[in-house]
Each structure stands twice: as C-alpha cells, then as structure tokens.
C-alpha positions in Angstrom: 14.3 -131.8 28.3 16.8 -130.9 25.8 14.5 -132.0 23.5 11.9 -130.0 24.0 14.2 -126.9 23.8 15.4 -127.7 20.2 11.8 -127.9 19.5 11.0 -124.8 20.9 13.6 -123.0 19.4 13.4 -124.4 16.4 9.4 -123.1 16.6 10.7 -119.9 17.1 12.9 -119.7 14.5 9.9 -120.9 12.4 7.6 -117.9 13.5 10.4 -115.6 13.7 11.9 -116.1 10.2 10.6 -115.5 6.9 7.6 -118.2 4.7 9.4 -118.9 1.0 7.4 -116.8 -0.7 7.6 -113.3 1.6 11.4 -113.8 1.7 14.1 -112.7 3.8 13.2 -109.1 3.9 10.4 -109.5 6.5 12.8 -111.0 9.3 11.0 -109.8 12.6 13.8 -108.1 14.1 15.4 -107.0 16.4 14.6 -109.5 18.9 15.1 -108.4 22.9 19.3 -110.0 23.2 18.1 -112.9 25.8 15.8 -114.0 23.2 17.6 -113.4 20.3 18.7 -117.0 18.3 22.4 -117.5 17.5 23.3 -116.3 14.0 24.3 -120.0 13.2 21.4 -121.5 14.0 19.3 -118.8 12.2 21.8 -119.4 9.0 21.1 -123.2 9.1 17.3 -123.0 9.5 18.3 -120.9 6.2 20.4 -122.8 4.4 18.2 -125.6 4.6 15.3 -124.2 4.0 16.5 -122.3 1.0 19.0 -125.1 -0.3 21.7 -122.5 -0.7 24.5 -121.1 1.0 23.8 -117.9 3.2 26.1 -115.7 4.3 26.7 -115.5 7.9 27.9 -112.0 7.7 24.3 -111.2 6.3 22.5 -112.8 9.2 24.2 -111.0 11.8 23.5 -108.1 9.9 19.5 -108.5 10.1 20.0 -109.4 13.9 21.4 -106.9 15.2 19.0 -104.6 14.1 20.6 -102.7 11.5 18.8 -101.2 8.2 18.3 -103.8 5.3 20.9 -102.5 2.4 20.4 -103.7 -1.3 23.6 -105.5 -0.5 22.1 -107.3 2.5 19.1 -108.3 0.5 21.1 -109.4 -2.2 23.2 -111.5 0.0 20.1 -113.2 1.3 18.0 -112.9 -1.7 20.3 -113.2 -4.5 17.6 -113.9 -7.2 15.2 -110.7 -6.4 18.2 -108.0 -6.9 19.8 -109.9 -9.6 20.4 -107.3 -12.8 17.9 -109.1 -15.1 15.1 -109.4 -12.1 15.5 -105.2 -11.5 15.5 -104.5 -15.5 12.1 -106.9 -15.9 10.5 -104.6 -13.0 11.6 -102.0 -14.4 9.6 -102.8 -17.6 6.5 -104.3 -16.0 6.3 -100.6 -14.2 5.6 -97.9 -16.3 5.5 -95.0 -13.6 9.3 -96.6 -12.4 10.4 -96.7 -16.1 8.8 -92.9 -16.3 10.3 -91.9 -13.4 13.9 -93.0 -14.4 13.8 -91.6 -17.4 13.3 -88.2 -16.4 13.5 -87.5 -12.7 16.0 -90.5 -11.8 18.2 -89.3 -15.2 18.9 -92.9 -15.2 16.8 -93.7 -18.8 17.1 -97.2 -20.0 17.0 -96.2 -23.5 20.0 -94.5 -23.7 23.2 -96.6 -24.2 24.8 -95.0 -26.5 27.9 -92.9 -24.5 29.6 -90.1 -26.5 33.0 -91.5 -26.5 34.4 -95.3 -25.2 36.2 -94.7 -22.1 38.7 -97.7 -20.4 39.5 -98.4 -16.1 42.9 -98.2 -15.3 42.0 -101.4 -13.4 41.3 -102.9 -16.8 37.6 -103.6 -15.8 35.3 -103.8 -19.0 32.2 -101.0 -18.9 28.8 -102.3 -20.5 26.6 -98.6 -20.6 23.4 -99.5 -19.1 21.4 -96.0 -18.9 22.1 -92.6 -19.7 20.6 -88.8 -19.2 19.7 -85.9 -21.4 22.2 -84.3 -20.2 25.0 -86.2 -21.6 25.9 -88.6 -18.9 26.3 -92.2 -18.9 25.8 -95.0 -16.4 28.0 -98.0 -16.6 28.3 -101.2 -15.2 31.7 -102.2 -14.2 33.1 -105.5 -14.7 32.2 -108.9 -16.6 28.7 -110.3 -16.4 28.2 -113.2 -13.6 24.9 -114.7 -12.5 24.1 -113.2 -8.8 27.2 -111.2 -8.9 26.9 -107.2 -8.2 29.0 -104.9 -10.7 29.6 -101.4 -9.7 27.7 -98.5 -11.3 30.2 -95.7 -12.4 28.6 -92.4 -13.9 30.8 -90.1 -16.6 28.7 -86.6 -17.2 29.5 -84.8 -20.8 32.2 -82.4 -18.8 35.0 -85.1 -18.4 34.1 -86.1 -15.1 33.5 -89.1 -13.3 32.3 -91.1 -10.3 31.4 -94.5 -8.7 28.2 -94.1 -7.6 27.0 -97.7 -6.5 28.4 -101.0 -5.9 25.4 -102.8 -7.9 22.4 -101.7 -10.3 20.4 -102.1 -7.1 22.1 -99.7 -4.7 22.3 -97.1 -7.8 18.4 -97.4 -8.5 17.9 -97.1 -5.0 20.0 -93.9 -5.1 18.3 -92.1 -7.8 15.2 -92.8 -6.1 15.7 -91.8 -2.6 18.3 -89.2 -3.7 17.6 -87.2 -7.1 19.9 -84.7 -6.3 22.7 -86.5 -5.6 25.3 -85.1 -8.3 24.6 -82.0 -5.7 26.2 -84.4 -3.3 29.0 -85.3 -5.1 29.7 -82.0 -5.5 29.7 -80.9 -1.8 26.0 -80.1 -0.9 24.8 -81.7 2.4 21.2 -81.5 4.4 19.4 -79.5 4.7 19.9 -78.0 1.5 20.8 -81.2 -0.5 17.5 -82.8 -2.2 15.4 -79.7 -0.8 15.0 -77.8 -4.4 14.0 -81.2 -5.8 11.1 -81.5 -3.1 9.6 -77.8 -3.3 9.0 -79.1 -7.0 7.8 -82.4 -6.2 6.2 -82.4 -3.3 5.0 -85.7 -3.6 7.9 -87.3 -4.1 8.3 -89.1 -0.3 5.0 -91.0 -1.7 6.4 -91.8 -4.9 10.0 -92.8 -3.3 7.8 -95.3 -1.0 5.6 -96.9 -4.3 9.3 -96.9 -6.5 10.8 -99.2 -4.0 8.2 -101.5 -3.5 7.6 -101.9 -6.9 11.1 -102.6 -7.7 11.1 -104.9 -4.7 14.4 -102.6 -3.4 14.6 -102.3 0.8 13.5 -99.2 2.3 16.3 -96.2 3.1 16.6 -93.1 4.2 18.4 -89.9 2.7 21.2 -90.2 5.0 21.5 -93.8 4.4 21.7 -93.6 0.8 24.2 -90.5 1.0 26.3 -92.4 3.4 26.8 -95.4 0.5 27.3 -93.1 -2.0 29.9 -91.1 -0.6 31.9 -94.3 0.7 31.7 -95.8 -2.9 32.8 -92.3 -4.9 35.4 -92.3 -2.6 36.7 -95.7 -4.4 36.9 -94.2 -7.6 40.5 -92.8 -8.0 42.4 -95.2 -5.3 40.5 -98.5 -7.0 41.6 -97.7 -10.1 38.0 -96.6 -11.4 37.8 -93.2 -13.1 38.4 -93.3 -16.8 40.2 -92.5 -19.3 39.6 -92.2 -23.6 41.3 -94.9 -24.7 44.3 -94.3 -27.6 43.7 -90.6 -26.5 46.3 -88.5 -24.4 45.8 -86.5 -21.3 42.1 -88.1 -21.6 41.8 -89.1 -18.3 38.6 -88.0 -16.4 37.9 -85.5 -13.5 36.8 -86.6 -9.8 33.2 -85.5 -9.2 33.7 -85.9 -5.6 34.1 -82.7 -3.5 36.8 -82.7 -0.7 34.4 -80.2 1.4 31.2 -80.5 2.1 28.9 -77.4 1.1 25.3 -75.8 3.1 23.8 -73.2 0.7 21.1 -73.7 -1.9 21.8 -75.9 -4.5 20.1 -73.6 -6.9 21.8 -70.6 -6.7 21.1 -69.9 -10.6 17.3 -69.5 -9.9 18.2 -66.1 -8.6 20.7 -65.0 -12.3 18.2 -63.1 -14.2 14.9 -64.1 -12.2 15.1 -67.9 -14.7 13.7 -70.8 -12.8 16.4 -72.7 -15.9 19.8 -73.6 -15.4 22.3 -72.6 -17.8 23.4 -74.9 -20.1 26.6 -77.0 -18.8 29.5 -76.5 -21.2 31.5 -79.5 -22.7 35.1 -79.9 -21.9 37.5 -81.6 -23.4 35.7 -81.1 -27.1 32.3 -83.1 -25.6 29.2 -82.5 -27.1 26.0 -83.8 -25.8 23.9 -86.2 -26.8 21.3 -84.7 -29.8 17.8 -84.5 -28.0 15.3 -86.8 -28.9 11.4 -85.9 -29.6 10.5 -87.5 -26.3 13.2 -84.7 -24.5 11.5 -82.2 -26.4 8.2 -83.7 -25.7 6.7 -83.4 -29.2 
C-alpha cells in the first residue's frame, strides 16, 4: 500500500510539474490544498530532475498560488533570466530591441554616461543602456554567473534611483510600465501609464508579444509598480544613490516621491496648446547626451 501511494504521487508530481524543455514557468498551479504535494517533495522531484539545487523558498512560492516574479523564475530557471540569455533575446528580436530603444528609453547602444558616478556602498556600476534624454542605466555590483545585480537609473538632472533588483525585473518594468519615472515621481493609477496608452493604444498587445519573446513572466501594472517602489525605496538607506567621484557636494537627488500624486501626468500638453514637453534643464552643470541621426531620425 504504501507503495502504491509513492507511486501515485510521484505520477502526480510528474503530470503536475513541468517536461525539461517547457520549464518551470508552466507549473499547474494552484492545486485544491488537500491535493496539493509538499514543497519538499516537489523540490526533490526538482532537484533531481534538474541536477541542481532549487530553492525551497521558490517552490512554495509557485504553490501557493502567487504571481511568477522575474526573481521567482530566476530562482528556478537560473539560465533563462541570466544577463547574457536576456541581452541575446534582445538581439534576436528586432521589434524588443526597437521598442527599448525608444518607448522602453532603455537603448542598448548607449553606454556612454555623462560623468562616472561611485555607491557609497562601494559597489562598482557597469552602464548597460541609456535614453535620449540623458539618463543612464546601470548595473550594480561585480559580474557573477546566475547572480542578479540591481539596476540603478541616474537622469541628466542629478538624480537617481534603484529601479530593479536584476536586468530582468528592470526590462520587465519598462515594458509593462513606460511611464514609470511618473511613478517615481508620485503619480499613481489611474493616471499613471494612461497618457502613454491614449498614444499607443496597442500597447497591452505589444506588452503581451515583449514578454514572451524575451521569455520574462507575465505581470500586471500594479505588480510591477509594487517592485519598483519597494526597490527605489533601497536607494538612499542601502547605500545606493551616487555620487561624482573626486567632486564635492556631488551627491545625487532621490527620485522617489514621499506622496503619492492623482492628476494627469501631462499637465504640459495644456502650456501653449504643444502636445511637446519642454526641454528638462541640467543641474549641477549636466549637459545631455548630443543626439544621434537615429534620435533625429534622418
């Protein structure tokens, strides 16, 4: 008897967990509790089917139901959200590297910040995209295979913000959540992301075809404004927002708002009747970037 109820469950664990090649993001869950395996048991059938450790934190995760986070995948799937697997998708895609380039203001191309900057936590920075606007993206910490580095962003007006805890989380973010400097800056639903969708329309479809093809979970909105405002909130206390190094007073602003804000994010589309907002001045002596011919699109 007790034979045949390893066997059964471990035929259920067999039907209810992922084949090698659709990995762990299509776990079948939740399950009703009174049939619901025991976290262990689901991490063993895991472990030895993968050959590799797996966190238990992670499998409780997917069991009880709760939304599958870049870090959850990562944890199960380190290979797929590594930094060099996202970058190669990145370049197989054309409409994803389009769409970071412009839209996401997350462009690939552009590595080259206006100034160095330096963590008080003594972190190293390695820029990794940039905007038209000025901005930079870094990743924060030294290079490890399967290990997440946080994303910070610094803007051409001296200020700064953690916006991820890996490349995957932040790619995620500019995809599900375009406007989300506006959410830094206090802006919540309904008006948060709503300017961005009366000009692209489309853009729920072209969220849905980004993920998959970057091979990033699903997420909502709220989800992905949730993460971002736990990790900004990191940036001072964590040692995180940066300074010019052999500079003094150089030390950057917080981009995170202490209130949240309702009204339209666009509030300069009614100055003059100009659908164009005016350009962001430099502080601190900035100047941005010089536009390329693509900006310009010659």
């Amino acid at each position: 008897m007790a034979g045949d109820r390893r066997g059964g469950l471990a035929r259920r664990l067999r039907h209810r967990l992922p084949v090698r090649q659709r990995g762990p993001r299509r776990l079948r869950f939740p399950l009703p509790p009174a049939h619901r395996p025991l976290p262990e048991a689901v991490r063993a059938h895991f472990e030895d089917y993968y050959e590799r450790p797996v966190p238990l934190d992670a499998v409780r995760h997917v069991l009880a139901g709760r939304p599958l986070t870049p870090a959850i995948a990562a944890a199960l799937n380190p290979a797929a959200l590594s930094d060099n697997a996202l970058l190669r998708r990145i370049a197989e895609h054309p409409e994803a590297a389009s769409y970071l380039a412009c839209d996401g203001e997350f462009d690939l191309a552009r590595t080259d910040p206006i100034e160095p900057i330096a963590l008080p936590n003594g972190l190293p920075v390695e820029p990794i995209a940039g905007c038209n606007a000025g901005g930079t993206h870094y990743l924060c910490g030294p290079a490890a295979p399967g290990g997440p580095r946080p994303v910070l962003y610094t803007d051409s007006e001296g200020r700064a913000s953690l916006i991820a805890e890996s490349l995957a989380e932040a790619l995620t973010l500019v995809v599900v959540l375009p406007s989300w400097h506006d959410a830094l800056a206090g802006f919540r639903p309904p008006a948060l992301n709503s300017d961005h969708l009366d000009d692209h329309p489309d853009h729920p479809a072209a969220r849905d075809r980004l993920l998959t093809a970057l091979g990033l979970p699903p997420a909502t909105e709220r989800e992905v404004l949730d993460r971002l405002l736990t990790t900004a909130a990191r940036t001072v206390p964590d040692g995180f927002l940066p300074h010019c190094p052999d500079e003094e007073d150089s030390s950057f602003e917080s981009m995170l708002a202490q209130s949240p804000t309702t009204t339209s994010t666009r509030r300069w589309r009614h100055v003059g009747g100009s659908s164009t907002p005016p350009p962001r001045e430099p502080a601190r002596g900035r100047l941005p970037k010089e536009p390329t011919p693509s900006d310009l699109h010659v």
